[in-house]
C-alpha positions as CSV (number, residue, x, y, z in Angstrom):
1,X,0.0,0.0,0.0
2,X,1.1,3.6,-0.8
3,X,0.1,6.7,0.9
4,X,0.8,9.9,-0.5
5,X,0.3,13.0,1.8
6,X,0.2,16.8,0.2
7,X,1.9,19.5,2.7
8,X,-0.8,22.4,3.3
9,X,0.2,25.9,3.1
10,X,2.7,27.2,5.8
11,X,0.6,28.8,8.5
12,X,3.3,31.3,9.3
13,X,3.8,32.5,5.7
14,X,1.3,36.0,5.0
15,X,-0.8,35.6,2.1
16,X,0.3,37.9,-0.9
17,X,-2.7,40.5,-0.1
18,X,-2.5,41.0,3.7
19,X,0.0,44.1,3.0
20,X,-2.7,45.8,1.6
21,X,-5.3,44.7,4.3
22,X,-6.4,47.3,6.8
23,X,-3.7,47.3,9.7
24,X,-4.9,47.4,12.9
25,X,-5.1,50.7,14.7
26,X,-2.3,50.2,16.9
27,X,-0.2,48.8,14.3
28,X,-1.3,51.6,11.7
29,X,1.4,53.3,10.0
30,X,-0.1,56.9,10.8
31,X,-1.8,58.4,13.9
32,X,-2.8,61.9,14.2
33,X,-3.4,62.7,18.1
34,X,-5.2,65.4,20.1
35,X,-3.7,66.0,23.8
36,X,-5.4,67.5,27.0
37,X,-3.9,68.1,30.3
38,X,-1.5,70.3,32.1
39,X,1.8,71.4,32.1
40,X,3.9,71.8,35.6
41,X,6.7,74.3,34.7
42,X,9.8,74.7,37.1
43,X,10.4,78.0,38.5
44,X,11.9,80.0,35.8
45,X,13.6,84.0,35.0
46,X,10.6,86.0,36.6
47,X,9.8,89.1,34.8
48,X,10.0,92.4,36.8
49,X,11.0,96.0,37.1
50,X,14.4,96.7,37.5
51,X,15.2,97.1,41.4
52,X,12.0,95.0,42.8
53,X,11.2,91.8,44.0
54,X,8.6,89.6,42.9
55,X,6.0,87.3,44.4
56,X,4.0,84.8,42.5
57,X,0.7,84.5,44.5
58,X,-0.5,82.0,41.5
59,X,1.1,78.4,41.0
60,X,3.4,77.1,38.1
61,X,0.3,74.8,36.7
62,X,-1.2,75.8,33.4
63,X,-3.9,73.6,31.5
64,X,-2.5,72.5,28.1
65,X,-4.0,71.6,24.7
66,X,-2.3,70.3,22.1
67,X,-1.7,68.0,18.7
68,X,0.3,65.9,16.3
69,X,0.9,63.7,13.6
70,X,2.9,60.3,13.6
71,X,4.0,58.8,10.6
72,X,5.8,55.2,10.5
73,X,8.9,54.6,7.7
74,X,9.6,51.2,8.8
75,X,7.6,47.8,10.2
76,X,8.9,45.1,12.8
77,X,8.5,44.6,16.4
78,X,9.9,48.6,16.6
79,X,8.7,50.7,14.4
80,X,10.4,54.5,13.3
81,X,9.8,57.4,12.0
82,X,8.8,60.8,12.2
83,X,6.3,63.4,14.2
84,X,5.5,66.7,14.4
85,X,2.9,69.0,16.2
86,X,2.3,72.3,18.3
87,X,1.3,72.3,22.4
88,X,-0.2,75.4,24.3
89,X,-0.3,76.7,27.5
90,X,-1.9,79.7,29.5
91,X,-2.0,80.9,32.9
92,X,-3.4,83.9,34.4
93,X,-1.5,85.2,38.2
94,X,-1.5,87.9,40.4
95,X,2.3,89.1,40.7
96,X,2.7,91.8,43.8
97,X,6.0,93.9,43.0
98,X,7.8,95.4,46.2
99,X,10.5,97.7,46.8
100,X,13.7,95.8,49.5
101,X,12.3,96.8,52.3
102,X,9.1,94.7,51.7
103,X,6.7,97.8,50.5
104,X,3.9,97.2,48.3
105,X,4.1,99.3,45.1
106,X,1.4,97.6,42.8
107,X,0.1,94.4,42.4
108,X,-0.4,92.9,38.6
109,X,-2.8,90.9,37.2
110,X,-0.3,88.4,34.7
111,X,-1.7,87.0,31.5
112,X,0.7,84.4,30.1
113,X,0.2,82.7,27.2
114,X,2.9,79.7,25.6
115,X,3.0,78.3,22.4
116,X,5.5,76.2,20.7
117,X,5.5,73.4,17.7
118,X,8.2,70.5,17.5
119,X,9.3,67.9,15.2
120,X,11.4,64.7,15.6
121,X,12.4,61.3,15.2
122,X,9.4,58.8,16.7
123,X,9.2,55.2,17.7
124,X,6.2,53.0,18.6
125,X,5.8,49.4,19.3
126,X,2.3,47.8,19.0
127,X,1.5,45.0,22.0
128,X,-0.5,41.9,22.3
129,X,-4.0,43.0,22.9
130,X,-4.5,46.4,21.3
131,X,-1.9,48.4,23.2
132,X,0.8,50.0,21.5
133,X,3.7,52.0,23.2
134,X,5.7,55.2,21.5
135,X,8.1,57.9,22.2
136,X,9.7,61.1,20.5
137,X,12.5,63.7,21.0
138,X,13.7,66.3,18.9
139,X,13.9,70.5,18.6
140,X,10.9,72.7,18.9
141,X,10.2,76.4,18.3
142,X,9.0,78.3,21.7
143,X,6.4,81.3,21.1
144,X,5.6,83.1,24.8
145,X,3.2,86.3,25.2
146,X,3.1,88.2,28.2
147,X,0.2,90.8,29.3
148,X,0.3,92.8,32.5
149,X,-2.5,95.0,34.0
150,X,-1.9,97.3,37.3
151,X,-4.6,95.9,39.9
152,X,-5.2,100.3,40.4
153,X,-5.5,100.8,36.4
154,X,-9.0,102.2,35.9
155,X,-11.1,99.0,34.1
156,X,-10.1,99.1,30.3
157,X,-6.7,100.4,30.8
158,X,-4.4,99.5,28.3
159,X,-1.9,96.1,29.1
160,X,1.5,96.0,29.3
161,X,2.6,93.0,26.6
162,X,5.3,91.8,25.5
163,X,5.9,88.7,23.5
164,X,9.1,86.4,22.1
165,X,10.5,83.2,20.0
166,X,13.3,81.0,21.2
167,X,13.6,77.6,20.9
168,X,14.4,74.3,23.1
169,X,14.2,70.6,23.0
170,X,11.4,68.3,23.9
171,X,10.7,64.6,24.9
172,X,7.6,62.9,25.0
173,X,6.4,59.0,25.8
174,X,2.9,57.1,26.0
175,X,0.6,54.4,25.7
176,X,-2.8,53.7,23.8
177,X,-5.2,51.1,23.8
178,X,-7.7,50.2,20.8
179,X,-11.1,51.6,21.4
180,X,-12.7,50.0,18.5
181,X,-12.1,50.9,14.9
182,X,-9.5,53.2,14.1
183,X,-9.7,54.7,17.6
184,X,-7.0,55.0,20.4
185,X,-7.5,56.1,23.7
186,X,-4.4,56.6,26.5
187,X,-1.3,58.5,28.1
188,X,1.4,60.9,27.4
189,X,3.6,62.4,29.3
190,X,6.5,65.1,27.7
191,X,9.5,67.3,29.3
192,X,10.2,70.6,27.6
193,X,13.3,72.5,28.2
194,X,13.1,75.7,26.2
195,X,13.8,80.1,26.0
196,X,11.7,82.9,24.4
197,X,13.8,86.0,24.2
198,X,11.6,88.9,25.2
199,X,14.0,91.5,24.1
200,X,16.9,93.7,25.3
201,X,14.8,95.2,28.3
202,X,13.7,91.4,29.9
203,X,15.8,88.7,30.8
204,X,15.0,85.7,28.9
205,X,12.1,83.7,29.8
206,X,13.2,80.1,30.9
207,X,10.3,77.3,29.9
208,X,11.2,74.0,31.5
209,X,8.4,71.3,32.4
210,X,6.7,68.5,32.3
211,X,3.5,67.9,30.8
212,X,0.9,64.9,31.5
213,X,-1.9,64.5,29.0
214,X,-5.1,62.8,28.0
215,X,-4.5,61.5,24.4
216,X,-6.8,60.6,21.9
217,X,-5.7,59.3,18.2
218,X,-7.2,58.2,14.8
219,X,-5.3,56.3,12.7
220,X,-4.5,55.4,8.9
């Protein structure tokens, strides 16, 4: 008696479509992401008068909005490539200026607003399950306005401003999960380290922080 057996198709081997199937939202080649949160800013170059010292009655916490766009080059287990996008904070403070020996000369109501878009070289690695992880560093450009008003100023004065562009670096990290669909919900977290140069008169204003986010992505 002879058998004869035929070997089925290797299980393991993709079929000559699936390239051009759908990918799975974590493992899509292209995200574009919307970010909600705060930014917690270190103590930096406080703008004042000549000759005064300044308190800060408000904290270093400002809400933060932001978005980007992620786009894969490569596949494998870790995949790179590039990202770019722009982040904004605002913060509004009460600063009292005082002479040395502690007298209060006027008290400011501080309108700060920060704005700053980045680019750079991006990595993400989809899990088991829907999850995916990524990261990013790379140089940003750092846009800061500043508006004072006298608390004394009759209502409608006119504000001090003055505004600046500098630049800096940035880091960022997070993870998603699948929501269903091209959908991602999840986590970021990113530390900027940047100047804006407010012009011979100021000092220049140090932005250095960390920023923790709610992140939402669609992806292609």
């Amino acid at each position: 008696m002879v058998t004869a057996s035929c070997a089925g198709p290797d299980a393991h081997s993709p079929a000559a479509w699936e390239p051009y199937l759908p990918r799975r939202a974590s493992a899509a080649r292209d995200h574009v992401q919307g970010t909600v949160g705060i930014t917690q800013f270190s103590p930096g170059t406080t703008i004042s008068a000549p000759g005064t010292n300044v308190v800060n009655d408000g904290s270093q916490t400002f809400p933060m909005l932001g978005g980007s766009f992620q786009h894969s080059m490569t596949d494998g287990d870790v995949r790179l490539g590039l990202e770019g996008g722009i982040s904004g904070s605002w913060q509004s403070t009460r600063t009292v200026l005082a002479l040395g020996n502690g007298a209060i000369v006027t008290q400011r109501d501080n309108e700060v607003l920060l704005l700053d878009g980045f680019v750079g070289a991006y990595a993400t690695i989809p899990l088991e399950g829907g999850w995916r992880v990524y990261g990013g560093a790379g140089p940003l450009l750092q846009y800061a306005s500043v508006k004072t008003l006298s608390v004394d100023q009759p209502a409608g004065s006119e504000r001090d401003s003055v505004d600046g562009v500098g630049g800096g670096w940035y880091a960022r990290a997070g993870v998603e999960l699948e929501l269903g669909g091209p959908v991602l919900l999840g986590l970021g977290v990113r530390w900027v380290d940047s100047y804006a140069y407010l012009g011979p008169d100021f000092n220049d204003l140090i932005v250095e922080g960390i920023q923790f986010g709610l992140t939402l992505s669609q992806s292609y």
